[in-house]
LUMMI-764190 format. One record per residue (C-alpha): x, z, y; residue in one letter. Coordinates in steps of 0.02 Angstrom, whole numbers, always signed. Layout:
BEGIN
[[X Z Y] A]
...
//
This chain:
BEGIN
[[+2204 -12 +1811] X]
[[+2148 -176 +1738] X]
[[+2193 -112 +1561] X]
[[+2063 +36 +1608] X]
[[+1932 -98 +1659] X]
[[+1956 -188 +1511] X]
[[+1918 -35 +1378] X]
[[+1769 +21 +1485] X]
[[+1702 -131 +1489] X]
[[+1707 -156 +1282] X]
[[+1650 +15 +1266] X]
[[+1506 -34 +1357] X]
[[+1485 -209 +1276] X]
[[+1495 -127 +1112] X]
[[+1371 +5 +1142] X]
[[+1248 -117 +1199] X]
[[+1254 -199 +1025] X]
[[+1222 -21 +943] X]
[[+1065 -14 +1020] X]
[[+1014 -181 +1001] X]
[[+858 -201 +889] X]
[[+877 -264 +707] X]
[[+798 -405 +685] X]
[[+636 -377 +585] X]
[[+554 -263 +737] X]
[[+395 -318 +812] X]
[[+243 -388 +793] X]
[[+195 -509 +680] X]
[[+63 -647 +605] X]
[[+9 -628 +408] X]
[[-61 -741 +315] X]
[[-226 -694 +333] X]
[[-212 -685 +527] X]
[[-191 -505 +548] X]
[[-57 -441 +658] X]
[[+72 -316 +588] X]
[[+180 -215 +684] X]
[[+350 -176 +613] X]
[[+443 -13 +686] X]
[[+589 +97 +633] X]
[[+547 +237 +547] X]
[[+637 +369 +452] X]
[[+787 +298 +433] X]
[[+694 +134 +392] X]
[[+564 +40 +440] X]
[[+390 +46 +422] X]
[[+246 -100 +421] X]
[[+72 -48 +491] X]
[[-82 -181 +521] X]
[[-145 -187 +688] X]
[[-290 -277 +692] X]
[[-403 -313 +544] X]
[[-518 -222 +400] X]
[[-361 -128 +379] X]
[[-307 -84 +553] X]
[[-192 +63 +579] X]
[[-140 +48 +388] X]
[[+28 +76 +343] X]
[[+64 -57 +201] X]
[[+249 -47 +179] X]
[[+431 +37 +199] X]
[[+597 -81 +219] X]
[[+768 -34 +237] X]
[[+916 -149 +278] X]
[[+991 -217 +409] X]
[[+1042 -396 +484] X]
[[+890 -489 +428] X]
[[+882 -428 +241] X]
[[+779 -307 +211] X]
[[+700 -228 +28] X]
[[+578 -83 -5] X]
[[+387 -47 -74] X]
[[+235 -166 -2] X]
[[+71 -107 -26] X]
[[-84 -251 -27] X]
[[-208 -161 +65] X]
[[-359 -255 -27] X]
[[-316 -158 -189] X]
[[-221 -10 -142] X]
[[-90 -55 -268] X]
[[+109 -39 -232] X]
[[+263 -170 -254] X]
[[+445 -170 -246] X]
[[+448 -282 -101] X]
[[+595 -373 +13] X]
[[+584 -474 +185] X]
[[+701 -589 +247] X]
[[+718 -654 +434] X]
[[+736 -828 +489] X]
[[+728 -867 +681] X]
[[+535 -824 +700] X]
[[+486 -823 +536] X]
[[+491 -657 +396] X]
[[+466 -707 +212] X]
[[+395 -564 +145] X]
[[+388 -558 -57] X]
[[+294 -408 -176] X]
[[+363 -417 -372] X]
[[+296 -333 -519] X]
[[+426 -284 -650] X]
[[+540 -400 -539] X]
[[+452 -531 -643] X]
[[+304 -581 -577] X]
[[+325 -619 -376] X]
[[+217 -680 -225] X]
[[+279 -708 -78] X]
[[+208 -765 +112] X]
[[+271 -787 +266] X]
[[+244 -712 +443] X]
[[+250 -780 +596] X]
[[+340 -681 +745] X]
[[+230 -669 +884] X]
//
């Protein structure tokens, strides 16, 4: 009986976990004070601007898990697309673009 208690109960503990959210999900401050809402999407995620010129935009694609995340960034001011990556720290996402894999900016986002 106890030993039956004991599996349900990890089998529930561990599907909790499965369903728990990665870490990059939500909405988030840019640099330029826009908010950006970061959802899963096709197997991935996807970034979209909420508020701002660009509002409703979808600027980016990441895939990854466990706070590491890489995919394509697009800078909404010029239309043009990077090879991009995010990483998350606590409340903070460092999101970087790279051309070639040479030349690199980078900012980071505030979780709010």
């Amino acid at each position: 009986m106890i030993r039956t208690l004991i599996l349900a109960g990890a089998l529930a503990l561990s599907a909790s976990f499965a369903y728990a959210e990665e870490p990059i999900v939500g909405n988030w401050k840019t640099v330029a004070g826009d908010t950006a809402v970061i959802a899963p999407c096709g197997g991935g995620y996807c970034i979209t601007l909420k508020t701002g010129k660009f509002a409703g935009r979808k600027i980016g694609t990441l895939a990854g898990s466990g706070g590491t995340y890489s995919g394509e960034i697009t800078d909404p001011s010029n239309d043009k697309t990077y090879s991009g990556s995010g990483t998350v720290s606590g409340n903070s996402l460092k999101m970087s673009g790279c051309v070639l894999k040479v030349f690199c900016k980078s900012q980071t986002w505030t979780r709010l």
